[in-house]
C-alpha positions as CSV (number, residue, x, y, z in Angstrom):
1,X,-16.7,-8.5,-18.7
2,X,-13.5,-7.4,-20.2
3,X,-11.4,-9.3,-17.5
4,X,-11.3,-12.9,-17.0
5,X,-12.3,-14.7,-13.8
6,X,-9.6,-14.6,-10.8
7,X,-8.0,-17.3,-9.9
8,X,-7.7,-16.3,-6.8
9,X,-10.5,-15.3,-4.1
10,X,-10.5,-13.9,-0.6
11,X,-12.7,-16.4,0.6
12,X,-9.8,-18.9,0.3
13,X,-7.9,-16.6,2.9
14,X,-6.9,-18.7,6.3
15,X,-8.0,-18.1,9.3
16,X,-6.3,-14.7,10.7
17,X,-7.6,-14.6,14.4
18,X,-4.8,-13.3,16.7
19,X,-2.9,-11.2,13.7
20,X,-2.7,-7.9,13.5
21,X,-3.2,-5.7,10.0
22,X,-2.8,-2.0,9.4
23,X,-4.2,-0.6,6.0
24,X,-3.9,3.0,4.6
25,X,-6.3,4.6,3.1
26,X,-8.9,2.6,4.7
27,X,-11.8,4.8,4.5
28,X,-13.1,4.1,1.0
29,X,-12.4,2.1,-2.1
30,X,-10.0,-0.8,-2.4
31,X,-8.6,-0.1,0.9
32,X,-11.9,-0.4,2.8
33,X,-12.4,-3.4,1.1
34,X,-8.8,-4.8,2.1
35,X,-9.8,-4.0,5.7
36,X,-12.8,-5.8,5.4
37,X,-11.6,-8.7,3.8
38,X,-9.0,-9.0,6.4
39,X,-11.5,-8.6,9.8
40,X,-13.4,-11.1,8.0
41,X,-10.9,-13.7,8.6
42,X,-10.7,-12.9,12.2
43,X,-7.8,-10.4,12.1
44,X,-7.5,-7.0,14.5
45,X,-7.6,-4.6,11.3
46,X,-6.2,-0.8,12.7
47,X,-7.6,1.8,9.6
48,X,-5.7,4.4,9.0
49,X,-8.2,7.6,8.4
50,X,-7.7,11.2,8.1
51,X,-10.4,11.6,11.0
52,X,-12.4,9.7,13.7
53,X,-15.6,10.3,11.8
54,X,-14.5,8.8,8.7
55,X,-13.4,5.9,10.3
56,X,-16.5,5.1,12.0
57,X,-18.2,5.3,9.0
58,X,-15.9,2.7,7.4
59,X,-16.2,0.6,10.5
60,X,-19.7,0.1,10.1
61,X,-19.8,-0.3,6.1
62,X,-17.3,-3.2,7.0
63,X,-19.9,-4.8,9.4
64,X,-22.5,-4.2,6.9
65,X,-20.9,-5.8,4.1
66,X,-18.8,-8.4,6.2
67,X,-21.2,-9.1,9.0
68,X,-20.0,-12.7,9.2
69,X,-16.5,-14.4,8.9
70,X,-17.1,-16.8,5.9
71,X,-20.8,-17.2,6.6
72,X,-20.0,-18.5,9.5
73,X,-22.0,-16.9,12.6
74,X,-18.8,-15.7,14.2
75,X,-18.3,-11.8,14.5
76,X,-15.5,-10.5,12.4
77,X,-12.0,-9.5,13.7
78,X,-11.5,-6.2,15.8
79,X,-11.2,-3.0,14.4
80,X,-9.4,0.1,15.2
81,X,-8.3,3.3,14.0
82,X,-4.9,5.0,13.5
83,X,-6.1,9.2,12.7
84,X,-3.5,10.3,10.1
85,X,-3.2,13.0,7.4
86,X,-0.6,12.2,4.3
87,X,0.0,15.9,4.0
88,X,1.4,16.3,7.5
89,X,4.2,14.2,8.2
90,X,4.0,15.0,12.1
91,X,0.7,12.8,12.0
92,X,2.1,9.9,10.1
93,X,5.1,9.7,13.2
94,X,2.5,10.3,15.9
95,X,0.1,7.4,14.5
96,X,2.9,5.3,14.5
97,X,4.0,6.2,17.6
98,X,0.1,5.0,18.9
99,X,-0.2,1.9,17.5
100,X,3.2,1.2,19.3
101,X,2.1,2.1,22.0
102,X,-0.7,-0.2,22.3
103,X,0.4,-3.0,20.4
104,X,3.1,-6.0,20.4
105,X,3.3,-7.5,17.4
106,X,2.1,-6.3,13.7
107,X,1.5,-9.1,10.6
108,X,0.8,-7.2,7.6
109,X,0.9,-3.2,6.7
110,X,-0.8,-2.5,3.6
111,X,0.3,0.9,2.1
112,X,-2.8,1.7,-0.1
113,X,-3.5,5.3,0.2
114,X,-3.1,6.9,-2.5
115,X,-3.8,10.2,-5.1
116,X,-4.0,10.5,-8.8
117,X,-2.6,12.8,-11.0
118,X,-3.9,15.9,-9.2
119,X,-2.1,19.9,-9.8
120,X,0.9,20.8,-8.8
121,X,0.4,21.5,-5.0
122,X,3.1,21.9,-2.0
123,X,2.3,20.6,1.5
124,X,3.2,22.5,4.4
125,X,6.0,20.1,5.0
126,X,7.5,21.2,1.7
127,X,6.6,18.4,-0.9
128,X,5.2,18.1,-3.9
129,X,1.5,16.4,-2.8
130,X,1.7,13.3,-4.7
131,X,5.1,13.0,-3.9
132,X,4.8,13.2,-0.3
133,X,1.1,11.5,0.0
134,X,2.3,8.0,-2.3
135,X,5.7,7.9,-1.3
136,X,7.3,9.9,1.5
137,X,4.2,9.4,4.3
138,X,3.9,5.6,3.3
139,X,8.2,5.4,3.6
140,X,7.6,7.5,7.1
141,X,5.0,5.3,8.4
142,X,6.8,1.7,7.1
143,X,10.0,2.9,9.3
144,X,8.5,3.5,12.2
145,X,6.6,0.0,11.8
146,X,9.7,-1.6,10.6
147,X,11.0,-2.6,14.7
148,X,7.4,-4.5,15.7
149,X,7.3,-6.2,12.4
150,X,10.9,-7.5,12.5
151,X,10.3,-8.3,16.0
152,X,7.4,-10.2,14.7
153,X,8.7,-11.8,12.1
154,X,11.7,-13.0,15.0
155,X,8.4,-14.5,16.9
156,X,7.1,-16.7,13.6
157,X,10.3,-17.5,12.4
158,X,9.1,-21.0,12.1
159,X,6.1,-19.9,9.9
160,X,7.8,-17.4,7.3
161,X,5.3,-15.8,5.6
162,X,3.4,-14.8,8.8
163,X,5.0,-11.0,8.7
164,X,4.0,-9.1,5.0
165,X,4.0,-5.4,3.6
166,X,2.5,-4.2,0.4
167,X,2.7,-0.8,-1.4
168,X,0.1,-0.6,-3.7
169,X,1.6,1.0,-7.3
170,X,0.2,1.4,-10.2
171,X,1.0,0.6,-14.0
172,X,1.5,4.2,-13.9
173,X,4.8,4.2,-12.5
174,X,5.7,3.9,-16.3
175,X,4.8,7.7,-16.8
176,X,7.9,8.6,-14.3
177,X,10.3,11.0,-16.3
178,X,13.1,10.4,-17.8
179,X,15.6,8.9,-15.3
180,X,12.6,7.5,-13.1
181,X,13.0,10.1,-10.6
182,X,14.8,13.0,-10.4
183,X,15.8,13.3,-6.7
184,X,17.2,17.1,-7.3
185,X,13.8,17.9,-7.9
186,X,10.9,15.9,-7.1
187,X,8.2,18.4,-8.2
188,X,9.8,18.3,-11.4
189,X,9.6,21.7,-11.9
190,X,7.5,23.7,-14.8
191,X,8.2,20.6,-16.8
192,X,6.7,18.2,-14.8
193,X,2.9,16.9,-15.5
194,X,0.4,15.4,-13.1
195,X,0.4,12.2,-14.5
196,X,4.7,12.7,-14.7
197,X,4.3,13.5,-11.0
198,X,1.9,10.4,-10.5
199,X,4.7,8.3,-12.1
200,X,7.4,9.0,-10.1
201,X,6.1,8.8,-6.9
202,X,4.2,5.3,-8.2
203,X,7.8,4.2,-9.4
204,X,9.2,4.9,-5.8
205,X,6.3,2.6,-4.5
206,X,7.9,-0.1,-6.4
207,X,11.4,0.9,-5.6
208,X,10.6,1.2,-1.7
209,X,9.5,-2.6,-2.0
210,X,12.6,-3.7,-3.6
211,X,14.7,-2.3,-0.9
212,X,12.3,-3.4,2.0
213,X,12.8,-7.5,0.5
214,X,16.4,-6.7,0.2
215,X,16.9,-5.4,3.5
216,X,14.4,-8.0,5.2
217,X,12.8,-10.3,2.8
218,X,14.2,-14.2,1.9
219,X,17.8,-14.3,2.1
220,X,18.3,-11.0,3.6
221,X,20.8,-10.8,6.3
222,X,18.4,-10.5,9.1
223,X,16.7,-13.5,7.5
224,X,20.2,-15.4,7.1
225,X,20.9,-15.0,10.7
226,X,17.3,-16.4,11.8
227,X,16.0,-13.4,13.1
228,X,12.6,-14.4,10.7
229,X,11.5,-12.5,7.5
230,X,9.5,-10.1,5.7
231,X,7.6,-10.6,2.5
232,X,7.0,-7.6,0.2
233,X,5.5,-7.0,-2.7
234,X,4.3,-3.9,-5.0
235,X,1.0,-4.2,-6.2
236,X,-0.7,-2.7,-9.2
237,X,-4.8,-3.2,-8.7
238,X,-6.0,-2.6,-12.3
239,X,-8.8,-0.5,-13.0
240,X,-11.0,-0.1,-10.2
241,X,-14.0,2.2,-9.7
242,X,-13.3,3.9,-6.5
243,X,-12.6,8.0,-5.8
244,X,-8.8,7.9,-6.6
245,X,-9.3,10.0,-9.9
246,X,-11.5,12.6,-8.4
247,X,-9.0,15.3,-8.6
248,X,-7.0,14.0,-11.2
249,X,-6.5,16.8,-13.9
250,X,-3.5,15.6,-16.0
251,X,-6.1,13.4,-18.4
252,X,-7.6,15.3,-21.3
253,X,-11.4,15.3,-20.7
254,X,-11.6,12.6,-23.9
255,X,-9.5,10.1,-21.9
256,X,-11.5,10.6,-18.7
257,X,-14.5,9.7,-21.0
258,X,-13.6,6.6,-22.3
259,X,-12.3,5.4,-19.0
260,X,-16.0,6.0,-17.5
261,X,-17.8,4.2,-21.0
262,X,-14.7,1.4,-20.3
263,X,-15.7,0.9,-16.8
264,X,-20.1,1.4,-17.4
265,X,-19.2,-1.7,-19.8
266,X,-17.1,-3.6,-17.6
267,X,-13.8,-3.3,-17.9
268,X,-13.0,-2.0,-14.5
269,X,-13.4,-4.0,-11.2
270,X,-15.6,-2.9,-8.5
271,X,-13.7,-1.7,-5.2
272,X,-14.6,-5.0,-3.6
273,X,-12.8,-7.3,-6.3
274,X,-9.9,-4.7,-6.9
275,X,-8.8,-4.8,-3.5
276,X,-8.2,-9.1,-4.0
277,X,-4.5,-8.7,-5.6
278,X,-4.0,-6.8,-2.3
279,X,-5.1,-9.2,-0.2
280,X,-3.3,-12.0,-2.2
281,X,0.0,-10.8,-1.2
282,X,-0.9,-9.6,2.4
283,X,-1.8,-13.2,3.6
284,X,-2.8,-15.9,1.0
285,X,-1.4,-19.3,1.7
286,X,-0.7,-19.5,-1.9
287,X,1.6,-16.7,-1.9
288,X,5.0,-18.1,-1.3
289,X,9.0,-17.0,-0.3
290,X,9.7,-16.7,-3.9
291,X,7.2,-14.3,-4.5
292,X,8.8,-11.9,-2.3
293,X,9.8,-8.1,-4.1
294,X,7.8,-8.8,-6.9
295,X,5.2,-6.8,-8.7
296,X,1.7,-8.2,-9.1
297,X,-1.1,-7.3,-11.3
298,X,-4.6,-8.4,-11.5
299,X,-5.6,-11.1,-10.1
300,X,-3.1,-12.6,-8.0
301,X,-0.4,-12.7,-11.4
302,X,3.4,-10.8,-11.9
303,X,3.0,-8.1,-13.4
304,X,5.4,-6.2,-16.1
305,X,7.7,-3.3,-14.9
306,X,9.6,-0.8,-16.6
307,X,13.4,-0.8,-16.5
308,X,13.3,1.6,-13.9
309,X,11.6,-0.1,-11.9
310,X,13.9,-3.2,-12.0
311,X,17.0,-0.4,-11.1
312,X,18.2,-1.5,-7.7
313,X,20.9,1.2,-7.9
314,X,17.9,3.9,-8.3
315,X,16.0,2.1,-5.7
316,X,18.8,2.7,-3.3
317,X,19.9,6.0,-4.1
318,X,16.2,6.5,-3.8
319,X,16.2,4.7,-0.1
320,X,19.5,6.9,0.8
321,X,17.8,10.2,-0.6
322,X,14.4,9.4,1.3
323,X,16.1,8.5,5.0
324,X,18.5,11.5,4.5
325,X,15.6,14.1,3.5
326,X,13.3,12.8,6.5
327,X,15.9,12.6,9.3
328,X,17.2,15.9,8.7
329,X,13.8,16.9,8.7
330,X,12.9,15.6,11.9
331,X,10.3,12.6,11.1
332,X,12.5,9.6,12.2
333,X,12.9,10.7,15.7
């Protein structure tokens, strides 16, 4: 192995009967495995999935591979489904729309889907893919949450921590363009690359996170006024063997290569142990107030960002540009 043993484990997790999880991209890879993890530990896990069937499937890989809540012979937590599609905004409102619906209270929302690098490609709602898909359906989806997990975090205001989000990122977010993102284009034009694409809206990942703990996390002013808080945190998995580069064409066919020999000689993690940094920041004991709006890398450690990533004046331009765009179009109604 190329990567030392973690210090961290999700075995270690607490006990998460009567809390509530929603994880995107839930289907497959690190996200499945996030679910899993997380319905292990006794928590109501709602995957997001582009259809029914899908889910199901999930739902019983989950009970295959997680049949018993610490090897104890207690079933694992509940698990439900939120159908959504990244490239149609309408869906991301409307699933948010049913887990209100059915729901009062929400602990952690892990923003985990995710594409890679793909071509150039504009949604029906008008967006570059990767731009809408990692950022704008995962920004859509967190404000519609944001009412039940502040009301939340109002109910365990005597246990802060109990109320987390996480957008997973990527070290990727350091191929952003010049200017980190360049909000009077966001395809980036003729000049803009998959992988420049893949930066940017990676970059915004971060961003989004920074603004979320500023608005709601530690010393925030709903915090200040005892109306509870939010932790966030950005995370960057590492190399993990999953799907995500299936469609990925901004690598020359030489670095796709030695990413496969990397990972056949273990340098990548499977989905199961790439999916524990996520899990570290969604509800580990050991993850503490201080820890809230940073970036983590593998396993469980801070990570190191580029300077526009550190840019709270591009994170809230960014924040301003994204609610503007989404109300005018219609999505925050």
């Amino acid at each position: 192995m190329f990567w030392s043993a973690p210090s961290f484990h999700p075995d270690s997790l607490p006990d998460l009967t009567g809390k509530t999880y929603i994880v995107t991209g839930a289907t497959s890879g690190i996200g499945l495995h996030t679910a899993g993890r997380l319905a292990e530990h006794g928590a109501h896990v709602y995957l997001c999935a582009r259809s029914q069937a899908k889910a199901d499937k999930a739902i019983d890989t989950i009970k295959t591979a997680y049949p018993n809540p610490a090897g104890t012979t207690k079933t694992i937590g509940k698990l439900s489904t939120l159908v959504m599609d990244h490239d149609d905004l309408s869906s991301i409102a409307a699933a948010a729309k049913t887990f209100l619906a059915q729901e009062s209270q929400l602990h952690g929302l892990v923003n985990n889907a995710g594409i890679m690098a793909t071509p150039r490609l504009i949604t029906n709602d008008g967006y570059e893919e990767q731009w809408q898909t990692n950022h704008l359906a995962h920004w859509v989806f967190t404000h519609h949450l944001l009412p039940i997990l502040r009301k939340t975090a109002a109910s365990e205001k005597a246990n802060p921590g109990a109320v987390r989000i996480v957008n997973l990122t990527s070290v990727g977010h350091t191929a952003a363009p010049q200017g980190g993102i360049d909000l009077a284009d966001t395809t980036l034009g003729d000049a803009g690359t998959g992988l420049s694409r893949y930066g940017q809206s990676k970059l915004a990942n971060i961003l989004h996170a920074k603004v979320l703990h500023e608005k709601y996390g530690p010393g925030s002013p709903p915090a200040a006024a005892g109306e509870g808080e939010i932790w966030v945190s950005a995370v960057h998995p590492g190399l993990v063997q999953t799907n995500l580069g299936e469609r990925a064409s901004a690598f020359p066919p030489m670095v796709l290569q030695l990413a496969k020999w990397y990972s056949a000689l273990g340098g990548a993690r499977d989905a199961a142990s790439g999916a524990f940094t996520s899990l570290y920041c969604a509800a580990s004991t050991d993850f503490t107030r201080d820890m809230s709006g940073r970036y983590f890398q593998p396993v469980a450690k801070f990570g190191n960002e580029s300077a526009y990533a550190k840019d709270m004046e591009l994170a809230r331009k960014l924040e301003a540009w994204t609610e503007g765009e989404m109300r005018k179009r219609g999505w925050l109604e």
